[in-house]
N, C-alpha and C positions, 0 to 999 in steps of 0.2 A: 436408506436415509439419503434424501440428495446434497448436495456437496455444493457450493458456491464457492471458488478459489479466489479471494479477493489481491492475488499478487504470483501473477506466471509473470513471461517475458518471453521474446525470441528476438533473432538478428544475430550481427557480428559480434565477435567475441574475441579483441586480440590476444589475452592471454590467454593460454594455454591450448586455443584453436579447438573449444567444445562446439559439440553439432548445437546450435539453438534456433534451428529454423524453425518455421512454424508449423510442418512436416513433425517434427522431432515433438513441438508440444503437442498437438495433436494425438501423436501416438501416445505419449506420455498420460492424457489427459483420459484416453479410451477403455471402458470397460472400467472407469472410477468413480461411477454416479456424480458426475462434475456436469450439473446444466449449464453453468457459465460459468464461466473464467475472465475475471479484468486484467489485462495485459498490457504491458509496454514493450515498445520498440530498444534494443538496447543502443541503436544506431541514435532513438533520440538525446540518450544519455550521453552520447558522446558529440553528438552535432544538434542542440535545441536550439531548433530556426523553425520558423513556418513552412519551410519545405520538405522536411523532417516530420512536421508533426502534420501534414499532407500525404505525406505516402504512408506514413502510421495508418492514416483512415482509408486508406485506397486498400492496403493488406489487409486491414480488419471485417471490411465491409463483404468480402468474402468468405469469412470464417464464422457464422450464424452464433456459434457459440462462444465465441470471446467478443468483449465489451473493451473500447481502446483506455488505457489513461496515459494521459499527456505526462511530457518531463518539464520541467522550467531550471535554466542555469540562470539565478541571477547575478551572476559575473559575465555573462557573454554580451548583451547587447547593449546600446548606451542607455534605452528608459524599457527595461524588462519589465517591469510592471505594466506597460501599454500592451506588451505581448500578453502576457498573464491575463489579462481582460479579455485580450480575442480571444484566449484558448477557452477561458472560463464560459464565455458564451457559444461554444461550440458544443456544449453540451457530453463533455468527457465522464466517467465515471468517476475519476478523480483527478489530481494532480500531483506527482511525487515529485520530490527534492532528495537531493542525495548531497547533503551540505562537504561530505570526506570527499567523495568523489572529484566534487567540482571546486573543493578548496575555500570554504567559504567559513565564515563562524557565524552560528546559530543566535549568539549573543551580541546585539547591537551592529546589526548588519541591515543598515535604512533600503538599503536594494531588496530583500529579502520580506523585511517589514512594508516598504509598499506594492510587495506583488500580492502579499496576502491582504492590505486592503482591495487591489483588484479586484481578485478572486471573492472576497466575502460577498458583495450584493447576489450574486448566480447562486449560494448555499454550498459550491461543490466541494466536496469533501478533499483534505491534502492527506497524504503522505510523506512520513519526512522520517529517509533511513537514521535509526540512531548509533554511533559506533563508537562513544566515548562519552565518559563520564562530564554534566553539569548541559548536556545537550537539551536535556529533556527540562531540567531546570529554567533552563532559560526562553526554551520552549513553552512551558508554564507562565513567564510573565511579559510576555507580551500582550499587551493588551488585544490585540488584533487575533487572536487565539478565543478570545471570549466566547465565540458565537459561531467559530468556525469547526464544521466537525474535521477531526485532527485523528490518523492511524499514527499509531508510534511504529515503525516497519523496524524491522534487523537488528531487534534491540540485545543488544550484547551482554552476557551474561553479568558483565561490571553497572550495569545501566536498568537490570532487575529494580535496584529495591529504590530508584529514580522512578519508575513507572508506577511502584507501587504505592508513589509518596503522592504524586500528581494527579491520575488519572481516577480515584473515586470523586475529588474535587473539582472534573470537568466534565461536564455531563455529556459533554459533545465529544470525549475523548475516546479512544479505541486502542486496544494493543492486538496485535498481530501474531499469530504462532509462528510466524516463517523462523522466530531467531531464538524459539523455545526447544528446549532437550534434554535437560535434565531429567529424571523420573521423578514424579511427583510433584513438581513446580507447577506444572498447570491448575491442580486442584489448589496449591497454594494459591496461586492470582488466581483462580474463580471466587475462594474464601476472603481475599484482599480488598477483590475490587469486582468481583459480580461477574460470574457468566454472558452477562447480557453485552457487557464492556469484550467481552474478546474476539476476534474473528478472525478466519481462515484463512492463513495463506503458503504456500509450498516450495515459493520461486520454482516449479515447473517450467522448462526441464532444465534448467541447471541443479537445482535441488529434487530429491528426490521425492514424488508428490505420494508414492505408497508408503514409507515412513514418514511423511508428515501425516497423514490421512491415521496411520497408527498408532500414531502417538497421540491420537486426539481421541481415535474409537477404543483403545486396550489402555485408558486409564480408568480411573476408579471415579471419575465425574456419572452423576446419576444419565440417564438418556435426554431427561428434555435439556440437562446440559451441554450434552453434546449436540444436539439437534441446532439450538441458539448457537455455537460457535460454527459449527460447519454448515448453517446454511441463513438460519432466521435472523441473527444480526444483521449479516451481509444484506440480504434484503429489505430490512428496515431501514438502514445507515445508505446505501444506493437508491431504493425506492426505483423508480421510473427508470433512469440509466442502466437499470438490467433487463426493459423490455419484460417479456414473461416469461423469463426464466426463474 
């Protein structure tokens, strides 16, 4: 069954000085049935400039099998939304936000709200790590979310039954397995909110990509449900930006 990892990573890493070269995903990645991998820089997550999100595609463009997605901080630059349009028209896989990371609130954050008007005319899909309760809420009423398709990434086990509440009534919405682990909660959100709603991701190689891959093949979802998360959504929801993979 092939595998579409819609969320690796490599670069620096100052805590705790893990290998995440792209040496390191690649091995990580081999002998997984993984035709493509969409990847960020973690260097962009820590410096989102254009010069950053320039060497992201100089490493990428090398690596046949990973597909780049762009960071956006909108607290770093004075009109991040002007940035958010070039990156949009560069034609990325997606575009993540890491709102704990970069210290920002999801709710009522106009820098925020106009990089995703940017972003919306190109279609390109965001991700936006979730790691505390009322994220995903707020995340739902924006109107700028309407039309945009949206991955809920790192959704923490307190922010479950927020995904569960949201994402049937967004048709463009997506949850991510990278922050599922429970036993049995996946078949729960397939019964919640639809198989077709979840897709694949491992944070390979910080996270471990053969238990994630486990936890998706050694549950009790029938097969064309696993098929849909670990490869057909991804490819629906990407379309073109995965090339033929």
């Amino acid at each position: 069954m092939p595998v579409i990892d819609t969320y690796t990573l490599f670069g620096s890493w100052p805590a705790g000085g893990a290998d995440l070269s792209l040496e390191r995903l690649q091995e990580a990645l081999k002998g997984q049935d993984v035709s493509a991998a969409i990847a960020h820089s973690t260097n962009c997550v820590f410096e989102s400039t254009p010069r950053a999100i320039s060497e992201l595609r100089k490493q990428i463009a090398e690596q046949p099998n990973l597909v780049p997605a762009a960071v956006i901080d909108p607290t770093l630059l004075v009109k991040p939304w002007e940035f958010a349009a070039d990156v949009a028209a560069q034609g990325f896989a997606c575009i993540r936000f890491f709102p704990e990371v970069h210290d920002w609130p999801v709710s009522g954050y106009l820098p925020f709200e106009k990089c995703l008007e940017a972003i919306a005319p190109s279609g390109t899909p965001i991700s936006v790590a979730i790691t505390s309760p009322g994220q995903i809420t707020a995340l739902a009423r924006l109107p700028q979310t309407a039309n945009l398709p949206v991955i809920l990434a790192h959704v923490s086990e307190d922010c479950i039954s927020e995904a569960a509440a949201a994402v049937p009534d967004k048709e463009n919405w997506y949850l991510s397995t990278d922050g599922l682990h429970n036993l049995g909660l996946i078949e729960e959100l397939v019964d919640c909110i639809g198989g077709e709603r979840i897709v694949f991701g491992s944070t390979a190689p910080r996270g471990s990509i053969v238990g994630s891959l486990d936890y998706v093949r050694m549950s009790s979802l029938t097969d064309d449900a696993k098929q849909a998360i670990l490869h057909d959504n991804a490819k629906r929801l990407f379309g073109g930006h995965l090339g033929n993979h």
